[in-house]
C-alpha positions in Angstrom: 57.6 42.9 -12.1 55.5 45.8 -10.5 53.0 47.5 -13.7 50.0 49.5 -13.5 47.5 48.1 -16.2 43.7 48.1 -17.9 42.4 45.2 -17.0 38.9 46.3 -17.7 37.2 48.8 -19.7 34.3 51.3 -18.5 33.4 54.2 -20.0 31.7 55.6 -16.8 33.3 54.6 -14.3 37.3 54.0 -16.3 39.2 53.7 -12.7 37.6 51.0 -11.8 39.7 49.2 -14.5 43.0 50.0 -13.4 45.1 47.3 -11.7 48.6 47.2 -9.6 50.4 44.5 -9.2 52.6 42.2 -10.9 52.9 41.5 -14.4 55.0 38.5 -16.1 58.6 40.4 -17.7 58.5 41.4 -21.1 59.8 38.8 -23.6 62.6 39.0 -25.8 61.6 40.1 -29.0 64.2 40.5 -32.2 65.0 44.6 -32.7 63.2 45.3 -29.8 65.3 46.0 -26.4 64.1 46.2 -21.9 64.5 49.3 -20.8 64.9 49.3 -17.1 62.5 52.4 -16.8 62.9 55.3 -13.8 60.4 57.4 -14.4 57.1 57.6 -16.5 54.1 60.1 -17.1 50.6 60.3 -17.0 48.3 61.4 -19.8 45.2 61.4 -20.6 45.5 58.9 -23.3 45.7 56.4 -20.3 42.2 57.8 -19.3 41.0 57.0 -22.6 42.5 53.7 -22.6 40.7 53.1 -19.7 37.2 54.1 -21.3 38.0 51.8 -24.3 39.1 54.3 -26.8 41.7 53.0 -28.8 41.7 49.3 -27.7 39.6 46.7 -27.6 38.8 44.0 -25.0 40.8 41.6 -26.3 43.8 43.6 -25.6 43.7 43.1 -22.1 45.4 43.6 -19.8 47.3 45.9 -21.1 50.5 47.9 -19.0 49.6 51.5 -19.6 51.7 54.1 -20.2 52.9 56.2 -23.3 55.9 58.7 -21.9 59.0 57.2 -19.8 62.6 57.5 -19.4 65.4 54.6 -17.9 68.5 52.8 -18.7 68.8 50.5 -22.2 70.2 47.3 -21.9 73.9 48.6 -22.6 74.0 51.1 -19.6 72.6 54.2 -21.7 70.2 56.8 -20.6 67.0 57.0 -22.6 64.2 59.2 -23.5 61.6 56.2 -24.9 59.5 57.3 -28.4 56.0 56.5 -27.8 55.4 56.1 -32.1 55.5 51.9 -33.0 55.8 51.8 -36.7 55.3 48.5 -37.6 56.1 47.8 -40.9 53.1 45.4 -41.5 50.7 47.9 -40.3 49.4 51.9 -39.1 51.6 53.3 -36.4 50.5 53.4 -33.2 51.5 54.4 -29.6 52.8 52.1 -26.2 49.5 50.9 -24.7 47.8 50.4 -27.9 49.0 47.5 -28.9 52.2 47.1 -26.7 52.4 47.5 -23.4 53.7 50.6 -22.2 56.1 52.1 -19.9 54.0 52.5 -15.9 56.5 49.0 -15.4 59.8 48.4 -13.9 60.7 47.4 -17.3 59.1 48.0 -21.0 60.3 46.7 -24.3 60.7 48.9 -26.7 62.0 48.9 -30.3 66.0 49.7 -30.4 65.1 52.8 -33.1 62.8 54.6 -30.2 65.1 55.7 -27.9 66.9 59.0 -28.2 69.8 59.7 -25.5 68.6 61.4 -22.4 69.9 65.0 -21.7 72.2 65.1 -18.7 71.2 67.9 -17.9 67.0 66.8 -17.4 66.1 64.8 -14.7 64.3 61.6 -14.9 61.5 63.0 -13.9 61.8 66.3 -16.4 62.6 63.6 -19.5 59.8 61.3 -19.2 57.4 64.3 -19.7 59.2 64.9 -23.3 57.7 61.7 -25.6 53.9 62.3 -25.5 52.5 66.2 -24.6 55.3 68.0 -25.0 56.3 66.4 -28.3 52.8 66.9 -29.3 53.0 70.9 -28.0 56.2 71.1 -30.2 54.9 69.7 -33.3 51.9 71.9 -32.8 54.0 75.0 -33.1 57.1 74.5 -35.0 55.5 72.5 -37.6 52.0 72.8 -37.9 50.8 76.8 -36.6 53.1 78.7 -39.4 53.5 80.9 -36.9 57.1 83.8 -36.9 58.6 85.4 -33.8 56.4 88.4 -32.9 53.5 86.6 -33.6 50.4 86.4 -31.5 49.1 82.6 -30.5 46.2 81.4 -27.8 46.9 78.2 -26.2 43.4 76.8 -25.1 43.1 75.3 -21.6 45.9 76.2 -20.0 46.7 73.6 -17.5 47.2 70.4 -19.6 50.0 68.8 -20.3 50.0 69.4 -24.0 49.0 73.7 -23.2 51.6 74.5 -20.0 53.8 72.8 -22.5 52.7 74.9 -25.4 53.0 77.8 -23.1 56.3 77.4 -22.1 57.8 76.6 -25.6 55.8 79.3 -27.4 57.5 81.9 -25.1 60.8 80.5 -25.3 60.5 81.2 -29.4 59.6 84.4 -29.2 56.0 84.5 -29.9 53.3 86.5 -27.8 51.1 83.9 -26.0 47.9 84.3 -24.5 46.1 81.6 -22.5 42.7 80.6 -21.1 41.2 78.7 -18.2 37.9 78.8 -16.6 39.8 78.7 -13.3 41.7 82.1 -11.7 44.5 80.0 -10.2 45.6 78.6 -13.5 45.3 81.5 -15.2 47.9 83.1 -13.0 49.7 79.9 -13.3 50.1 80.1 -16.8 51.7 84.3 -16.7 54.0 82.6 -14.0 54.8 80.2 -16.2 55.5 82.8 -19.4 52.1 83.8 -20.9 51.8 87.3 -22.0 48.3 87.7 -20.9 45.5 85.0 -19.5 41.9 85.5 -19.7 38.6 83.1 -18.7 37.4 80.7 -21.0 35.1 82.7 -24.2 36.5 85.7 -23.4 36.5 88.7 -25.9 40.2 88.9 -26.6 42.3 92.5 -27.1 42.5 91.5 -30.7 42.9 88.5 -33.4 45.2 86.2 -33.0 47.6 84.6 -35.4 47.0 81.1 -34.3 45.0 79.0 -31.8 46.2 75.7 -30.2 43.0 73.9 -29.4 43.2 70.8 -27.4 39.6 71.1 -25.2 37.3 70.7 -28.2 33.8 71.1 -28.0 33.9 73.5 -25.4 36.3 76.0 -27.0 35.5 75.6 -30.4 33.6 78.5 -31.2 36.3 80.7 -29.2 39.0 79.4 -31.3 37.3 80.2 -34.6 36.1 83.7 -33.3 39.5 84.8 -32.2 41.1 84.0 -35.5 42.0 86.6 -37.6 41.8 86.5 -41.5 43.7 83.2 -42.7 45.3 82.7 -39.0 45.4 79.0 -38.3 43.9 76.1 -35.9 45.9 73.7 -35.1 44.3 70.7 -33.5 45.5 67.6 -31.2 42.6 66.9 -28.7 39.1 67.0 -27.8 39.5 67.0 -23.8 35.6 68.2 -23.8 34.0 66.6 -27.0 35.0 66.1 -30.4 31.4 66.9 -32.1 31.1 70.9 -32.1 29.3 72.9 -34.4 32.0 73.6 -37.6 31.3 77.3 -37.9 32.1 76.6 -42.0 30.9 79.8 -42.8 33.1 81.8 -40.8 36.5 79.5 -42.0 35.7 79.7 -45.7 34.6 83.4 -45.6 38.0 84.4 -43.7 39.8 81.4 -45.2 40.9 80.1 -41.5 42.9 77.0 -41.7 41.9 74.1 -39.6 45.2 71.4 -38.9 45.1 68.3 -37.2 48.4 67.2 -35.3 49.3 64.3 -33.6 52.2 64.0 -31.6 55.7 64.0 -33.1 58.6 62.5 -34.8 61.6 60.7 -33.6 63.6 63.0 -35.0 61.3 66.0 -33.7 61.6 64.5 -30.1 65.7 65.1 -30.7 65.2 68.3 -31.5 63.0 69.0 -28.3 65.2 67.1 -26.0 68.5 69.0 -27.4 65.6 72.6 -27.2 65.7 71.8 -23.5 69.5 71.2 -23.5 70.6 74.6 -24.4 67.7 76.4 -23.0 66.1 77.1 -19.4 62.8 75.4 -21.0 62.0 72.8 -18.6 58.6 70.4 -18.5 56.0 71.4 -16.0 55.7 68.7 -13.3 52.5 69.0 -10.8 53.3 66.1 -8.8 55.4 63.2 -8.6 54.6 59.9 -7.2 56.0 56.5 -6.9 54.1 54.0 -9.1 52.7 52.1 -6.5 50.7 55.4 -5.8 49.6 55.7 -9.6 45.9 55.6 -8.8 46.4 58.5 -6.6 47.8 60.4 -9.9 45.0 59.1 -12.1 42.4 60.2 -9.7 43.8 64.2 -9.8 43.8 64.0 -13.3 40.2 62.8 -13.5 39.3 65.4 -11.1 41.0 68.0 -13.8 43.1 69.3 -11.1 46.5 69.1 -12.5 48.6 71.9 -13.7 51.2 70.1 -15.9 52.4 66.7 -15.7 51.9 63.7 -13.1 55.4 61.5 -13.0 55.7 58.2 -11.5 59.1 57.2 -10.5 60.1 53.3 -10.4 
């Protein structure tokens, strides 16, 4: 079968590890099913992967891939859970240590597929498992945040922030967004923020919670624009994962700082029926067919993407 995989790793150069071709078909495997998959997303955990963070050498090749969508083995349409919880080990995520879903076909475990939406396209589903679960978790779970409440979504342009974006203004909550780039910023009011301003910006006022996912470079904004005992919630480090903590400021205003990572299977339900019987859709930038994946990894490198790439199969 056709697959886009790591077959090496470089930190400097991670693109010059990724592979098409043709891979040998997944094996049977007890509780596990083949989905025929029709369309899959990029994210920058596949970058990663590609750098050698969170594998190892002796994992490769490896078909990368975390998000995807396609037909089970019984004729249903699925929305694939990224989460593997082995019960012999941590959890981990398609790609880690099971290949993952840029394939004609992926196996999967029978308890990670939730039923596709008719109403979502392939290409609109297979955004769902990865970013926009993670966006989701972010706010409904992790930010404490009520309708009428103020949040600033860092970096708009991602995956996990247009997603963030979109949700947070679909629940009623003010949203503000940054991006050092004009067009993205006008992007992100077409896409529902309130109000979008450049990166460090001095904001109109404190906000209720930030959704960091840059890191490094927007730490100190996120801490800044906090007001007393408003909340960071965390799920990336696009830009560096070693700023400087600001302690000071977090214990004197008695800020809290969440981490959040991704979502659960019952969480990507809930998202996938929230897109049912709503007019929230994921944000696509581009779609390709697989065979053109490098073209898709190469505009996410660049950071030129506004939403998410989608291969289709």
């Amino acid at each position: 079968m056709f697959a886009v995989s790591a077959v090496r790793i470089d930190s400097k150069d991670p693109l010059s590890g990724l592979e098409l071709g043709e891979r040998d078909e997944p094996a049977p495997r007890a509780g596990w099913t083949t989905v025929t998959v029709k369309a899959a997303s990029l994210n920058h955990h596949d970058l990663w992967t590609l750098r050698g963070v969170g594998i190892s050498e002796d994992k490769l090749p490896m078909v990368l891939g975390c998000d995807g969508a396609g037909i089970d083995e019984d004729g249903n349409e699925v929305i694939i859970h990224s989460v593997v919880d082995p019960r012999d080990g941590k959890p981990s995520i398609l790609t880690e240590v099971y290949d993952g879903t840029f394939a004609q076909r992926v196996l999967v475990p029978k308890a990670n597929l939730v039923p596709k939406p008719a109403a979502l396209s392939w290409e609109q589903a297979a955004c769902l498992p990865t970013a926009w679960l993670t966006a989701y978790r972010m706010l409904f779970r992790n930010s404490g945040l009520k309708p009428g409440d103020t949040v600033l979504i860092q970096g708009a342009g991602g995956g996990v922030a247009t997603a963030a974006i979109v949700l947070a203004r679909a629940a009623g909550f003010r949203v503000w967004a940054t991006s050092r780039s004009e067009e993205k910023r006008a992007r992100a009011v077409e896409l529902g923020a309130h109000a979008a301003f450049e990166s460090g910006a001095r904001l109109p006022e404190r906000v209720d919670a930030v959704l960091e996912t840059v890191g490094a470079a927007t730490w100190s904004h996120s801490v800044k624009s906090l007001r007393p005992e408003g909340t960071i919630v965390i799920s990336g480090a696009t830009s560096g994962a070693m700023p400087p903590a600001e302690l000071t400021r977090i214990f004197f205003l008695q800020l809290r700082v969440i981490g959040s990572t991704m979502g659960s299977l019952d969480e990507l339900r809930a998202l996938a029926k929230m897109c049912e019987v709503t007019d929230v859709r994921p944000v696509i930038d581009s779609v390709l067919p697989l065979a053109e994946a490098r073209t898709g990894f190469e505009r996410m490198e660049r950071g030129e993407a506004f939403g998410k790439i989608v291969f289709t199969v």
